[in-house]
Every structure is written in structure tokens, then in C-alpha cells.
LUMGU-214687 format. One record per residue (C-alpha): residue in one letter; x, y, z. Coordinates in nm, 4 decimals, padded with zeros to 6 digits, always signed. Layout:
BEGIN
{'A', {X, Y, Z}} ...
REM end
This chain:
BEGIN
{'X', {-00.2288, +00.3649, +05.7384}} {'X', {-00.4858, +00.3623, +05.4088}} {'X', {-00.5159, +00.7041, +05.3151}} {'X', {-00.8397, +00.9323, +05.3914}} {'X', {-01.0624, +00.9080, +05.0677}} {'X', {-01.0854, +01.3110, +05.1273}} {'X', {-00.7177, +01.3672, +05.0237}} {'X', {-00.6466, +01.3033, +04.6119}} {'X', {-00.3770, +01.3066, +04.4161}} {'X', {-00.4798, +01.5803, +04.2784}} {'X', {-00.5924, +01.7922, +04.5721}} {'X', {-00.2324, +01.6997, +04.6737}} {'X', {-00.0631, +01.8162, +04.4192}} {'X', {-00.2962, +02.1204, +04.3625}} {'X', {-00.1524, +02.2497, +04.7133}} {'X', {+00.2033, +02.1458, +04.6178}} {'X', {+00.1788, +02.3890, +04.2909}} {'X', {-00.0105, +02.6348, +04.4632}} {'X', {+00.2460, +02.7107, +04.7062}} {'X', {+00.4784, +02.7002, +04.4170}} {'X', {+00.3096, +02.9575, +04.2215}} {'X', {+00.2999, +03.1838, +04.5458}} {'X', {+00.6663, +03.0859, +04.7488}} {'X', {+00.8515, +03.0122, +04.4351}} {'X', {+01.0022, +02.6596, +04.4022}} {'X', {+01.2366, +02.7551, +04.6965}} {'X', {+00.9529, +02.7385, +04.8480}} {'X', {+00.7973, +02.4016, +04.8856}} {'X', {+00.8646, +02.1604, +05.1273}} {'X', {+00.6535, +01.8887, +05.3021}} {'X', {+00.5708, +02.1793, +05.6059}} {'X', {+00.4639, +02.3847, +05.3272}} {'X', {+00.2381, +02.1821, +05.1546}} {'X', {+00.1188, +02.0450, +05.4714}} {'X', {+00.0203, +02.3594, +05.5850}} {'X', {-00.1337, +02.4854, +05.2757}} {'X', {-00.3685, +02.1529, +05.3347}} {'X', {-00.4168, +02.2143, +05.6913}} {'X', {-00.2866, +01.8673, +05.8652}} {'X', {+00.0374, +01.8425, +05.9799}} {'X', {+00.3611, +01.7646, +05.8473}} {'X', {+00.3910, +01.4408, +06.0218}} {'X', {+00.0293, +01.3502, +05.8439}} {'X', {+00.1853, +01.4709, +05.4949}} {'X', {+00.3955, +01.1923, +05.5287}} {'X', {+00.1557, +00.9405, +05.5325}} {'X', {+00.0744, +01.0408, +05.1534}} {'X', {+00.4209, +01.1194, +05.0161}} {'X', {+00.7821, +01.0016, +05.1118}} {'X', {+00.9613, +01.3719, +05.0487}} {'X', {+00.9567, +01.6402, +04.8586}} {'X', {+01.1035, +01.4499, +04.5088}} {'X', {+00.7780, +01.2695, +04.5137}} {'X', {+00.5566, +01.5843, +04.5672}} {'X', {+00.7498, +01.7656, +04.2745}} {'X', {+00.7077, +01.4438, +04.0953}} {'X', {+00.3274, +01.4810, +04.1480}} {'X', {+00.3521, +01.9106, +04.0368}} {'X', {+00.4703, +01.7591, +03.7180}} {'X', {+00.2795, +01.5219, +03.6217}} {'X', {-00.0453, +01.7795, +03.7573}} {'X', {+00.0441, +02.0319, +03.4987}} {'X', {+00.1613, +01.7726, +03.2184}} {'X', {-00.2231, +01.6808, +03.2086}} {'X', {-00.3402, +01.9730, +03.0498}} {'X', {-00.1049, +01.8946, +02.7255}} {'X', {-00.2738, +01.6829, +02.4474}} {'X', {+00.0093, +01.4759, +02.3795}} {'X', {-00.1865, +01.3512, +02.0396}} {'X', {+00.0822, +01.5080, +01.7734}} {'X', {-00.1107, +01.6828, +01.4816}} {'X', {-00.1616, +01.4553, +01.2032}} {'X', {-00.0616, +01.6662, +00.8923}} {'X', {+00.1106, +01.9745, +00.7762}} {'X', {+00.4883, +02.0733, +00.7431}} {'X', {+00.7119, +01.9329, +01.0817}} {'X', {+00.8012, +02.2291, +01.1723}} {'X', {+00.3792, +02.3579, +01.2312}} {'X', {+00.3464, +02.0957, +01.3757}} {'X', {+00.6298, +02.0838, +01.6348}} {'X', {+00.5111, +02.4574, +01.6497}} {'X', {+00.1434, +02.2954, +01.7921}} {'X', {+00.3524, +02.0960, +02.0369}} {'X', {+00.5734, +02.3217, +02.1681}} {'X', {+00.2346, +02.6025, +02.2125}} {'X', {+00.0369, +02.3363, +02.4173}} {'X', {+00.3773, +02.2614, +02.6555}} {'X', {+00.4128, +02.7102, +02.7011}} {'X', {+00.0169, +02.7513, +02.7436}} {'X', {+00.0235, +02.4582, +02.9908}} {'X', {+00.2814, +02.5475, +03.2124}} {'X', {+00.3334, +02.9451, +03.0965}} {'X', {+00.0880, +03.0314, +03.4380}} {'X', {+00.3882, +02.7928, +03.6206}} {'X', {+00.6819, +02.9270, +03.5131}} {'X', {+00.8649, +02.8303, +03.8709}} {'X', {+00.8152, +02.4143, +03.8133}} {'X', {+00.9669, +02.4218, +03.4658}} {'X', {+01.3510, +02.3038, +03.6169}} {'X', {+01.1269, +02.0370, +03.7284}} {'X', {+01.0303, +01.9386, +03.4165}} {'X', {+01.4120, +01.8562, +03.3217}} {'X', {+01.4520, +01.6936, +03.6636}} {'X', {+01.1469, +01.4416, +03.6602}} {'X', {+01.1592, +01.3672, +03.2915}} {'X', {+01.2106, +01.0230, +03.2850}} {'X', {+00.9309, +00.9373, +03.5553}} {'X', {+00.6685, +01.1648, +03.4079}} {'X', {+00.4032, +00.9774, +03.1811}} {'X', {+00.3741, +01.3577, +03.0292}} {'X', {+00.6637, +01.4189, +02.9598}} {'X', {+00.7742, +01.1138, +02.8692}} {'X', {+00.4625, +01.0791, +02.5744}} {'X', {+00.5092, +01.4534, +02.4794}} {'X', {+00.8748, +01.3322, +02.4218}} {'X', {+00.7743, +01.0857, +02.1740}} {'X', {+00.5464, +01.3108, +01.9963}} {'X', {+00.8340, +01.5612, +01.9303}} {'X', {+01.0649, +01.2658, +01.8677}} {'X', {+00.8046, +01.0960, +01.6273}} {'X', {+00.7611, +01.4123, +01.3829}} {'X', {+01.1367, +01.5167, +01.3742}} {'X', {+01.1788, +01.1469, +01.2777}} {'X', {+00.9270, +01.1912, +01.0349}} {'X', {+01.1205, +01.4497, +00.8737}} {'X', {+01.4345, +01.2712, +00.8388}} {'X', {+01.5724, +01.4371, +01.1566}} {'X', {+01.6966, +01.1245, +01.3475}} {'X', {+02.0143, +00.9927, +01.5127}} {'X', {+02.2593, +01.2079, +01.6507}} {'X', {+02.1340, +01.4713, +01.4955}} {'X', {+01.7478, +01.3692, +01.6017}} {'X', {+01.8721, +01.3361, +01.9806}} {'X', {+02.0565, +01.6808, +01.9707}} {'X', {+01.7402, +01.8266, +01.7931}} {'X', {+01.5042, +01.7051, +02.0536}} {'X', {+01.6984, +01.8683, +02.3600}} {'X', {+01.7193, +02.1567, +02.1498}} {'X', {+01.3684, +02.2170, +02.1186}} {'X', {+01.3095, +02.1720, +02.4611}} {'X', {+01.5641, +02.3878, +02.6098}} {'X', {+01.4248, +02.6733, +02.3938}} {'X', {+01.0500, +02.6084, +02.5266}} {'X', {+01.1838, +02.5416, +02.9401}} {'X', {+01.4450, +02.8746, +02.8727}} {'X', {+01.1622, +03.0860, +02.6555}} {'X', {+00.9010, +03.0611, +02.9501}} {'X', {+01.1274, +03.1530, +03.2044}} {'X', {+01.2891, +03.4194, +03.0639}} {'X', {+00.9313, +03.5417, +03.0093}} {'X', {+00.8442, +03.4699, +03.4161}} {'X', {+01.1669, +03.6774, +03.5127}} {'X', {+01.0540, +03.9560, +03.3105}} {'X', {+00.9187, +04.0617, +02.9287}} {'X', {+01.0538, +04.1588, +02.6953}} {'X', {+00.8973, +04.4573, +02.6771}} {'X', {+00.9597, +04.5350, +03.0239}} {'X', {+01.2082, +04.7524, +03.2581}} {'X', {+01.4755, +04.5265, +03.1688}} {'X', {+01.4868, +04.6001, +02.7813}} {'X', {+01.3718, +04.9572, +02.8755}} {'X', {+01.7298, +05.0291, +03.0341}} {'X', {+01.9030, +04.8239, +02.7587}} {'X', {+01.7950, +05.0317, +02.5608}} {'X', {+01.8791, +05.3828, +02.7200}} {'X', {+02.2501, +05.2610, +02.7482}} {'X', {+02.5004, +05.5034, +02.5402}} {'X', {+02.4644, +05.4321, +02.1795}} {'X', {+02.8464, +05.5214, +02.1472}} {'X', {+02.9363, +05.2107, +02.4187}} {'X', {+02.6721, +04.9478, +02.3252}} {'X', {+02.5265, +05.0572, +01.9351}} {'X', {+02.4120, +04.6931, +01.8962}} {'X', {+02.2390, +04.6052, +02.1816}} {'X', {+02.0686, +04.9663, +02.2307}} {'X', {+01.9372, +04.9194, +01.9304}} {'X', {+01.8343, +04.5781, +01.9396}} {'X', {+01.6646, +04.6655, +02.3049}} {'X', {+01.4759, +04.9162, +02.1317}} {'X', {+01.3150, +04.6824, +01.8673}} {'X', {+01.2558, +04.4557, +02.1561}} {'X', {+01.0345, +04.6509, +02.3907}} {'X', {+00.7927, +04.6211, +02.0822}} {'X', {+00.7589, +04.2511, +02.0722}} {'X', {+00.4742, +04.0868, +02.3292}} {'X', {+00.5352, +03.7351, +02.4209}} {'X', {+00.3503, +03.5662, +02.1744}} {'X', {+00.5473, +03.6748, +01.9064}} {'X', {+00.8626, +03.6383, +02.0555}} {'X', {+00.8043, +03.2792, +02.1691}} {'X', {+00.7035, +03.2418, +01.8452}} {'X', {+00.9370, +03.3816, +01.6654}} {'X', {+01.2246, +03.2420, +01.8498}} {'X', {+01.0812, +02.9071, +01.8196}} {'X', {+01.0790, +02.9617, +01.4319}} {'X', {+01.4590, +03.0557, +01.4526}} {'X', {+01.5500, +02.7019, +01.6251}} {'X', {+01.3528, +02.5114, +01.3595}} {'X', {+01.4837, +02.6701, +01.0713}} {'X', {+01.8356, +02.5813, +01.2254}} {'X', {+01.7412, +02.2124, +01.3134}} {'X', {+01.6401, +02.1752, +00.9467}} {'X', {+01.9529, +02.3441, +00.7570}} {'X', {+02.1647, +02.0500, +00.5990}} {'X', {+02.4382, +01.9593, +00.8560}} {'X', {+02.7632, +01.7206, +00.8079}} {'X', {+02.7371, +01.3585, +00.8262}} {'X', {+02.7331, +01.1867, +01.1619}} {'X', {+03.0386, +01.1006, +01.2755}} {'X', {+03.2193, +01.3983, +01.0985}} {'X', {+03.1586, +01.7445, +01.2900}} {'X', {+03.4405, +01.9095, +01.4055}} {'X', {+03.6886, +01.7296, +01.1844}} 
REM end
């Protein structure tokens, strides 16, 4: 059957991420969704095959909002910075979809040019190869793992807070690094541990072919 002109895309997708951002990505499911659009399941099906393709859409929904245009000038790491910024302030309100991300990465058009961007500049500065490839997934595992970690909790919140009351005569280190923590807000450390990765990817490393010789 065509589908109703009344039903989008978008507005399909929209209810997929909605009951995302409320259920968690447990969550959704075609009776969700359907629900959340008030038809029935059996009608859902008319738009969608199964759930893949409705994450598929959440992606893709989300991806959108990210200029994938790579800044044009400056140091690669500032501007890696820029990309990595849009990807958190994109999908930082949707923590729950980012496993998605990972999971529909070669069918997303959003991911796949915000790939290329990333790709592009660490070409640019000489990062390429093995080393380019391992420096790509490295980037994004930081951004995916940042913004979750900051969805399950802040670090300035109750989590740190207890870290940091455990005995200083058991755990000296990590009271004390707790106790910095609960000072840093999430801009700075997203930021900051962002800056940490780069400054790794663009130490000198051994020849391809050689590590672990």
C-alpha cells in the first residue's frame, strides 16, 4: 500500500527517538513507536520492515544536525576539535542512540561523510595508513564513550562524590583524583579529554609494520 502523505520520514523517526529519549534504547520496538504515533503496530509495518530500519532512520535523524563541511584552516587537531563538538552537541541530548551510531555506520550518509571529514584532516596531517585507520576509531570511541559516560552520570556528580570519600589510606590515588574531578563540568572534560587523545595520535610512533617487535 503507498504510504499516507501524513506520515514522514521524519515524523517517523521523530517518534522512534522520542521514545528512545524517554524508554531508553531497550525500549523501542515497532509496538512502541507505533503507539507513540497512534496507529497500530500492524500499520507501522507498512512504513518500516523492523526495528534495524527504524534505528537506521534515529541515526540518520540526529546525523542531520552535524555540518559535515570540515573547517577549512587552522592546526588538525582544532579542527578535528570542531568535528568532534558538532558530533557531542548533536547527539549529547541522545545519549541512548550513540551504540547505534557504531552499529549503522556503514549505511548512514552522516556518518559515513562525517567519517571522511575526520579521515580527510588526519590525512592532511600525515596521519594515514595503519596508523590513520587506528587514529580514526580512536577518535570516535572517545566522542561515542565521552557522551555516555556523561548520560550515566557527571563527573561532578554522586559517583565522583563517593570516590572521593573512600579512605585515603586504601585508595590515595583515586580519592584524590575524585576530588579534582567533582570540579570539572562537562565541557571541559570532553574537552580536555579530547585534547589528551590528539596529543597521543600525533606523538611520533614506529614504522608500520614494526610495533610490537
Amino acid at each position: 500500500m503507498p504510504r499516507p502523505r501524513s506520515l514522514t520520514t521524519e515524523k517517523l523517526a521523530g517518534a522512534a527517538l522520542a521514545v528512545i529519549d524517554r524508554d531508553g534504547l531497550a525500549g523501542l520496538s515497532m509496538r512502541a513507536v507505533a503507539k507513540e504515533l497512534g496507529m497500530s503496530t500492524m500499520a507501522l509495518y507498512r512504513y518500516v520492515r523492523d526495528r534495524e530500519e527504524l534505528e537506521g532512520l534515529v541515526v540518520d535523524l540526529v546525523y542531520a544536525e552535524v555540518d559535515p563541511v570540515p573547517p577549512d584552516d587552522g592546526p588538525w587537531e582544532e579542527r578535528i576539535t570542531a568535528m568532534a563538538l558538532r558530533l557531542r552537541n548533536a547527539f549529547v541530548a541522545h545519549a541512548a542512540i550513540m551504540p547505534l551510531t557504531l552499529a549503522h555506520r556503514h549505511a548512514s550518509a552522516g556518518s559515513l561523510c562525517w567519517g571522511e571529514a575526520v579521515a580527510g584532516i588526519l590525512a592532511e596531517a600525515g596521519i594515514t595508513g595503519r596508523r590513520g585507520a587506528i587514529a580514526l576509531r580512536a577518535v570516535l570511541a572517545y566522542i561515542i564513550g565521552a557522551i555516555q559516560l556523561e548520560h550515566l552520570g557527571a563527573l561532578s556528580g554522586e559517583g565522583t562524590a563517593a570516590i572521593a570519600a573512600l579512605p585515603r589510606e586504601e585508595f590515595p590515588h583515586l580519592a584524590e583524583t575524585a576530588r579534582h574531578g567533582r570540579r570539572i563540568g562537562p565541557d571541559e572534560e570532553f574537552r580536555g579529554g579530547l585534547a589528551a587523545v590528539l596529543r597521543g595520535l600525533g606523538a611520533p610512533s614506529a614504522p608500520e609494520g614494526t610495533a610490537g617487535r
